[in-house]
C-alpha positions as CSV (number, residue, x, y, z in Angstrom):
1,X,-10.6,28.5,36.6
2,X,-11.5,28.0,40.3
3,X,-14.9,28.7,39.6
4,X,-14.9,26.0,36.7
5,X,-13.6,23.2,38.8
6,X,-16.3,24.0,41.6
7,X,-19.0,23.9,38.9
8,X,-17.1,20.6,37.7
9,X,-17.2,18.8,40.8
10,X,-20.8,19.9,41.8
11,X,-22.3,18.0,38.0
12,X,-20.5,15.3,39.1
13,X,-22.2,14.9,42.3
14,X,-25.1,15.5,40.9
15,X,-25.3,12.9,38.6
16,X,-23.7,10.2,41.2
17,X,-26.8,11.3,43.2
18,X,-29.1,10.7,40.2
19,X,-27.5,6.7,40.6
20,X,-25.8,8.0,37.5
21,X,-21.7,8.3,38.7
22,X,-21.3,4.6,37.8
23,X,-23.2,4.3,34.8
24,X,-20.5,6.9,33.2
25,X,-17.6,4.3,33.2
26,X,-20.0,1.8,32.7
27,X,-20.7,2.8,29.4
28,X,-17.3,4.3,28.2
29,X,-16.6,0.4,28.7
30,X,-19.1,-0.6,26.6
31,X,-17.8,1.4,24.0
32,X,-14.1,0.4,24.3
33,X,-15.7,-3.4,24.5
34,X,-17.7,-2.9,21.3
35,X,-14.7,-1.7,19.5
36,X,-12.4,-4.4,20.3
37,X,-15.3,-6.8,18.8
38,X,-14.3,-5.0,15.3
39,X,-12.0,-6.4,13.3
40,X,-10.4,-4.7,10.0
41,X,-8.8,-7.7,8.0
42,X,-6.7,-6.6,5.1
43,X,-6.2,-9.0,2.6
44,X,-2.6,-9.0,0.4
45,X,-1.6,-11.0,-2.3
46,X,2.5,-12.4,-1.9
47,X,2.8,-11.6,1.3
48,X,6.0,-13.0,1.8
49,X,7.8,-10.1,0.8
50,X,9.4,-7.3,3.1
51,X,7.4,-4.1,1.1
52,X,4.2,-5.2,3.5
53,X,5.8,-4.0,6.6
54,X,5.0,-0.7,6.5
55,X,1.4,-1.4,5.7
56,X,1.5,-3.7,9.0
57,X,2.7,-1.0,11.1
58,X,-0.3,0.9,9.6
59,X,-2.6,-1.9,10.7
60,X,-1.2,-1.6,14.1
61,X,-0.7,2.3,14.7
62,X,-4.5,2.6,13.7
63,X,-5.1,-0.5,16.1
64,X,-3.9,1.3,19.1
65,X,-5.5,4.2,18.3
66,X,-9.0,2.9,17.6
67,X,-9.1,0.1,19.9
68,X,-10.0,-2.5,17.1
69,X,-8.9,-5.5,16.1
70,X,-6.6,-5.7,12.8
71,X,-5.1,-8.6,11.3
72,X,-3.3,-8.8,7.7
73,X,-3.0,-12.0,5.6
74,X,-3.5,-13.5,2.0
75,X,-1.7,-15.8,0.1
76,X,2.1,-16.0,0.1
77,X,2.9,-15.7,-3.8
78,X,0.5,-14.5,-6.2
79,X,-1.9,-17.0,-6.1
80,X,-5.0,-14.6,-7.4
81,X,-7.3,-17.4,-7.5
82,X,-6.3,-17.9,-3.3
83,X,-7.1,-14.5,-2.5
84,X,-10.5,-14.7,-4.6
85,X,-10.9,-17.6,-2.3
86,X,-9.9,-16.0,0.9
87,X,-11.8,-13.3,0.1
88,X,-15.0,-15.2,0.3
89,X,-13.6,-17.1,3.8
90,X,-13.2,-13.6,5.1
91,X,-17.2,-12.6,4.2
92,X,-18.5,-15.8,5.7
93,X,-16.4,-14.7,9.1
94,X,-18.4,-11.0,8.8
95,X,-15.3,-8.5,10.0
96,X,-16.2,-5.3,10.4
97,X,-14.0,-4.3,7.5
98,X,-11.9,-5.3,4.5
99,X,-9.0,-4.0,3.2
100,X,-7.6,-5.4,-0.2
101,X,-4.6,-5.2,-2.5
102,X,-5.7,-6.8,-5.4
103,X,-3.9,-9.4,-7.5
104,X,-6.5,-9.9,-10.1
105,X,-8.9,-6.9,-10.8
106,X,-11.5,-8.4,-12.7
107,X,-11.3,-12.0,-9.8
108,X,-12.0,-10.0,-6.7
109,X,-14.7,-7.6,-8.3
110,X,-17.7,-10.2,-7.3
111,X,-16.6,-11.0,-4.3
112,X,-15.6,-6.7,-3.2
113,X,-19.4,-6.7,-4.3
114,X,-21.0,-9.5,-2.3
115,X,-19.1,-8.2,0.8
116,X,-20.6,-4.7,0.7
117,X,-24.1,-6.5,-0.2
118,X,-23.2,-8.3,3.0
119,X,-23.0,-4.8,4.8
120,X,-18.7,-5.4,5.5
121,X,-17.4,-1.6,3.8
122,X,-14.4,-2.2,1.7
123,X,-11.5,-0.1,1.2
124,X,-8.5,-1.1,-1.8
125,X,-5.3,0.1,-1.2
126,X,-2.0,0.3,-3.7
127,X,-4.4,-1.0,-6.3
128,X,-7.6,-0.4,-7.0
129,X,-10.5,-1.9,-7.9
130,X,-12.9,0.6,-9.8
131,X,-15.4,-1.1,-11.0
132,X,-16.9,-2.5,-7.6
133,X,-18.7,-1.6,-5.2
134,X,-15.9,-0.7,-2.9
135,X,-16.1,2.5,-1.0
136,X,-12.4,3.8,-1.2
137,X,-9.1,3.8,-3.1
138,X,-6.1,4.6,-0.9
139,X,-2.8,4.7,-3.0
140,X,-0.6,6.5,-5.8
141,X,-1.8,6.9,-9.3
142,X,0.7,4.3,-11.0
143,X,0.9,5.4,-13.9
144,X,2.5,8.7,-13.0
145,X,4.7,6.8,-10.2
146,X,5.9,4.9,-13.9
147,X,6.3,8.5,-14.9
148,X,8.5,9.7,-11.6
149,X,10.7,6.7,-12.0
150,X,11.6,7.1,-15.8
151,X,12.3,10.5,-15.1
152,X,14.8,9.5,-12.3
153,X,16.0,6.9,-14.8
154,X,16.4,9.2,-17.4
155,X,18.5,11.5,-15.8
156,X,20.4,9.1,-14.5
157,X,22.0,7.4,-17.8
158,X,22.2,10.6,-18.9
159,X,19.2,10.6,-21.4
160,X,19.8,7.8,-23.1
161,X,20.6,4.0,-23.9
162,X,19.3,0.7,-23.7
163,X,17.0,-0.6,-20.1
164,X,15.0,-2.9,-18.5
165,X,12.4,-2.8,-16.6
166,X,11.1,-4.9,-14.0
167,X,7.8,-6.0,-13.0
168,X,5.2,-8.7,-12.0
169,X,1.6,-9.1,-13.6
170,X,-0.7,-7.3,-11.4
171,X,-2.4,-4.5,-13.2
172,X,-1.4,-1.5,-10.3
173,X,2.4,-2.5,-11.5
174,X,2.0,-3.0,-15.2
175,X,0.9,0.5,-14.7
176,X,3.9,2.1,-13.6
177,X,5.6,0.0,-16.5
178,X,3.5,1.8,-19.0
179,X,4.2,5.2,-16.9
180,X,7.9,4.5,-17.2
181,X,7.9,4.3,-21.4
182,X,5.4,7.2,-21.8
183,X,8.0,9.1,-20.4
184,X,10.8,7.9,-22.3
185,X,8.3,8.2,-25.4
186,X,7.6,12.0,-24.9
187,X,11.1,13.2,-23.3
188,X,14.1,10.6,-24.3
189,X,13.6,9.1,-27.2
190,X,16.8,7.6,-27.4
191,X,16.5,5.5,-24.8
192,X,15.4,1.9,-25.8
193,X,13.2,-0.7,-23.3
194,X,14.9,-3.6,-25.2
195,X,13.4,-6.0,-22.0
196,X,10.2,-6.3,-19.7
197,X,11.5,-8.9,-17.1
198,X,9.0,-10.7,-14.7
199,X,10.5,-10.6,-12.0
200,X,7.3,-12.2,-10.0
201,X,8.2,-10.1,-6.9
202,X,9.8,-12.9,-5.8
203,X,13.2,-11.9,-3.8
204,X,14.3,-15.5,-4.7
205,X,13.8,-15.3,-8.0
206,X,14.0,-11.6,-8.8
207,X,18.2,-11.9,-9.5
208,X,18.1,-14.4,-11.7
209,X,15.3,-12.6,-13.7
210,X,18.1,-10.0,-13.9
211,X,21.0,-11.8,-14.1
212,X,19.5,-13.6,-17.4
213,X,18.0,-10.1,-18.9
214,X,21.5,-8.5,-18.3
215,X,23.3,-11.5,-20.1
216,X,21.0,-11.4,-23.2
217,X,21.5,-7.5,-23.5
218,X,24.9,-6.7,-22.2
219,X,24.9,-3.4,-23.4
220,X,22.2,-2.2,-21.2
221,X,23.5,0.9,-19.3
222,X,20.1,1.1,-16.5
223,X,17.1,-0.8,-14.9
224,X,13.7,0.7,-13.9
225,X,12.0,-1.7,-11.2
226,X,8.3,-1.2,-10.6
227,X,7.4,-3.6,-7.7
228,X,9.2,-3.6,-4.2
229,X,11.6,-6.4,-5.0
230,X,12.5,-5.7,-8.7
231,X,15.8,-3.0,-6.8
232,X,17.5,-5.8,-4.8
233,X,17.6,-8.5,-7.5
234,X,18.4,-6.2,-9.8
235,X,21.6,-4.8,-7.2
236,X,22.2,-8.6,-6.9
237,X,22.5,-9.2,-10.4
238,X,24.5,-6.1,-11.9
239,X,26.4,-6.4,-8.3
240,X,27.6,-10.1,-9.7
241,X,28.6,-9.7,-13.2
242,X,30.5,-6.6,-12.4
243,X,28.9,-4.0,-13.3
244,X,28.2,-1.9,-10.2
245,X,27.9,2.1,-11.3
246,X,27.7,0.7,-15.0
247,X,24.4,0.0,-14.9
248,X,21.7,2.7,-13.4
249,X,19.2,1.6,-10.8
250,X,15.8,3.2,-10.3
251,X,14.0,0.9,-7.3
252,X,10.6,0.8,-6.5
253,X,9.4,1.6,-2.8
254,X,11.3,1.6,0.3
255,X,12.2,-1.9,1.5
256,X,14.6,-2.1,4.2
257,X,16.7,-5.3,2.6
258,X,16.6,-3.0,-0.2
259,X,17.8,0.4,1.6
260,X,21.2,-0.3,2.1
261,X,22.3,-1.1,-1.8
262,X,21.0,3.1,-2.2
263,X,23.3,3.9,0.6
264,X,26.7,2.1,-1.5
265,X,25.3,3.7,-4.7
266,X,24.9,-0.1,-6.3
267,X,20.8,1.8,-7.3
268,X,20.8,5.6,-8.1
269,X,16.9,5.8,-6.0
270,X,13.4,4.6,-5.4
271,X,10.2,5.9,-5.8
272,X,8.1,5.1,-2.6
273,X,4.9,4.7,-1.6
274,X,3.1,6.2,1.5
275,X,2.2,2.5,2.7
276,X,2.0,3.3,6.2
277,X,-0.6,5.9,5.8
278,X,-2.5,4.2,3.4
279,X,-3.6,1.4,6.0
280,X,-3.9,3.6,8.9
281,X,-5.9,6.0,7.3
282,X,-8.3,3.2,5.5
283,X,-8.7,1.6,8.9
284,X,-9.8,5.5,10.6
285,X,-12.1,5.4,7.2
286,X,-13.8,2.0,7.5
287,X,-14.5,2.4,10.9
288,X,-16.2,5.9,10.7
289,X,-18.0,4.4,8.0
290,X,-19.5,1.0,9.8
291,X,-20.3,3.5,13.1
292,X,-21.6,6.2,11.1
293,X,-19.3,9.0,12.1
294,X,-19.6,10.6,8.9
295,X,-22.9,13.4,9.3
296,X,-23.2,14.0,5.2
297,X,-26.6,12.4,5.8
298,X,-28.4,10.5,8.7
299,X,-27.9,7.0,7.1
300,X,-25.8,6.9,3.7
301,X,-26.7,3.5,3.2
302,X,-30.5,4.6,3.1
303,X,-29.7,7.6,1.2
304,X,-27.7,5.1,-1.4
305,X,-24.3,7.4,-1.2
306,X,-21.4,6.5,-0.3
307,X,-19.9,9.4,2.4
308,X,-16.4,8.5,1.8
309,X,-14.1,10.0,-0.6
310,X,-14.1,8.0,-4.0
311,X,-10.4,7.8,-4.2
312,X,-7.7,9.2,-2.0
313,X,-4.4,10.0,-3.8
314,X,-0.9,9.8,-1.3
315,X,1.4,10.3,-3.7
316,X,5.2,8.8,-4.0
317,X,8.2,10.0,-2.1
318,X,12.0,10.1,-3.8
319,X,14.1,8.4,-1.9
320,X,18.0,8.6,-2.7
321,X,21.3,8.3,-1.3
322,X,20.5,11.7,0.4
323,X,17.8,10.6,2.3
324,X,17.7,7.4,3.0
325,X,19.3,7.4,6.4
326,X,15.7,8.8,7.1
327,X,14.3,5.9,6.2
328,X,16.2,3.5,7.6
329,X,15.2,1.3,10.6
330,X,15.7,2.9,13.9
C-alpha cells in the first residue's frame, strides 16, 4: 500500500510539473458546470394532485446525483390541449430532456416527434406513448395493474356483488379499468360493474362522484379506484353515508392524504406504482443518452438506433393495512 501511495504522489508531481496539476480541477469544473446547464423538464398533466410527489422526489434524488437541473410542471387539471401547448413552449426553450405523462396519446404524438427531430430525447412515464418517436417507457403495464386490483377486490367482497369503479379519461387509467373487469370476467363472474364513475382525479370532486354513484346503487358492497384520488373520495363518500366496512375499498397508488383511511380500515388496499423510480431512473436514462454514455455503437443517432431499452416495466406494489406504516411519511 505504501508503495502505491509513493507511486501516487510521484504522477502527481509529475503532471503539476508538466503545468498540468491545475488543469485537473480545472476541467472536473467544467464538467460539473456543463451538467448544471442541463435541464430534464418533466411535463404532467393535473398536477394539482398529491400522487406527483413521489415523482418530484425522483426529479430531485436524480438532481443531486447528476448535477443537473430538473424542474416538473404542466397544467393543473387535465387540460390535454395545455400540455400539447406546453409541450411545444418547452421545445422552443431546448432542455436537455423531456419527461411526459401524457393526457392525450394521440395530442402529444407530433409534438414527442418534433422534439426528438429537434435532438431533445424523450422519455414517457406512467403512460406511454407508443407510437412516437420517444426513446423510453418507464411505468407499469396497466392493464395488469387493473388485473392486481380486481383481484384484491375480489377477494375482498368475498367473490362477488355489485361495484364501482373509479376513473378519469386518460388512456394509461382506462387501462387498469379494463384490467379490473377482465378479471372479474374470467374469475368472478358474479360480481357486477353496475357503474364507471369519472371521478376526474379531482380530490374536490372525486366524493361527490362517489357519494352520487353509491346513492343510485345502494346495494353496492365494493369500489375499485384506478387513478391516485379515486381511494379518498371514495373513503369520503362510503365514510358519510354510513357505510364504513360495508363497502370494500381497493385504492389506486400510494398517496399520503390517502394512506391513513388504509390504516382505520375505511379501504381494504392499494395497488402502487414505483413513481419514485420511474423519474429518477428516466432522468439517469436521458442523460446517458444526450452525453452518449451508452457504448452500443459510437453515435446511435448516426447508426439510426435507439440504445435505450424500448420500454422499462417497474411493476406495482400491494400496499395494505400491514404495510403501510412503511409507507408513511417520516
Amino acid at each position: 500500500m505504501e508503495k502505491l501511495e509513493v507511486k501516487r504522489r510521484h504522477m502527481l508531481g509529475m503532471l503539476a510539473t508538466a503545468g498540468m496539476g491545475g488543469a485537473l480541477p480545472s476541467l472536473i469544473g467544467s464538467a460539473n458546470a456543463a451538467a448544471a446547464d442541463e435541464e430534464y423538464v418533466f411535463l404532467s398533466v393535473v398536477t394539482q394532485v398529491p400522487f406527483w410527489a413521489d415523482h418530484r422526489a425522483g426529479l430531485d434524488a436524480a438532481s443531486a446525483d447528476l448535477g443537473v437541473k430538473t424542474t416538473f410542471t404542466g397544467p393543473l387539471d387535465f387540460d390535454t390541449a395545455g400540455q400539447a401547448r406546453q409541450l411545444d413552449e418547452l421545445i422552443a426553450r431546448n432542455p436537455a430532456g423531456i419527461l411526459i405523462f401524457p393526457g392525450d396519446a394521440g395530442a402529444l404524438a407530433p409534438g414527442i416527434d418534433r422534439a426528438v427531430e429537434a435532438g431533445i430525447p424523450v422519455a414517457c412515464l406512467t403512460g406511454d406513448v407508443p407510437n412516437s418517436k420517444r426513446s423510453v417507457y418507464l411505468g407499469i403495464a396497466n392493464f395488469d395493474a387493473g388485473r392486481v386490483g380486481g383481484e384484491m377486490l375480489a377477494q375482498a367482497i368475498g367473490g362477488k356483488g355489485k361495484v364501482l369503479l373509479g376513473t378519469f379519461p386518460a388512456p394509461s387509467v382506462l387501462e387498469r379499468v379494463e384490467g379490473y373487469k377482465a378479471i372479474f370476467k374470467e374469475k368472478y363472474p358474479e360480481i357486477e360493474v353496475v357503474d364507471v364513475v369519472n371521478d376526474k382525479a379531482d380530490p374536490s370532486y372525486a366524493p361527490t362522484a362517489y357519494a352520487q354513484a353509491l346513492q343510485a346503487h345502494p346495494d353496492v358492497v365494493g369500489i375499485g379506484g384506478t387513478d391516485g384520488d379515486s381511494g379518498k373520495g371514495a373513503a369520503l363518500a362510503v365514510m358519510e353515508q354510513g357505510k364504513k366496512g360495508a363497502v370494500k375499498i381497493i385504492a389506486m397508488d400510494r398517496n399520503t392524504d390517502m394512506l391513513p383511511y388504509i390504516a382505520d380500515g375505511t379501504i381494504d388496499g392499494a395497488v402502487a406504482q414505483k413513481s419514485w423510480i420511474e423519474s429518477y431512473l428516466a432522468v439517469h436514462m436521458l442523460h446517458w443518452l444526450r452525453n452518449n454514455k451508452i457504448k452500443i455503437v459510437a453515435d446511435p443517432a448516426k447508426a439510426g438506433i435507439n440504445p435505450l431499452p424500448e420500454i422499462v416495466s417497474t411493476g406495482v406494489m400491494r400496499v395494505t393495512k400491514d404495510n403501510v406504516s412503511a409507507f408513511m411519511p417520516s
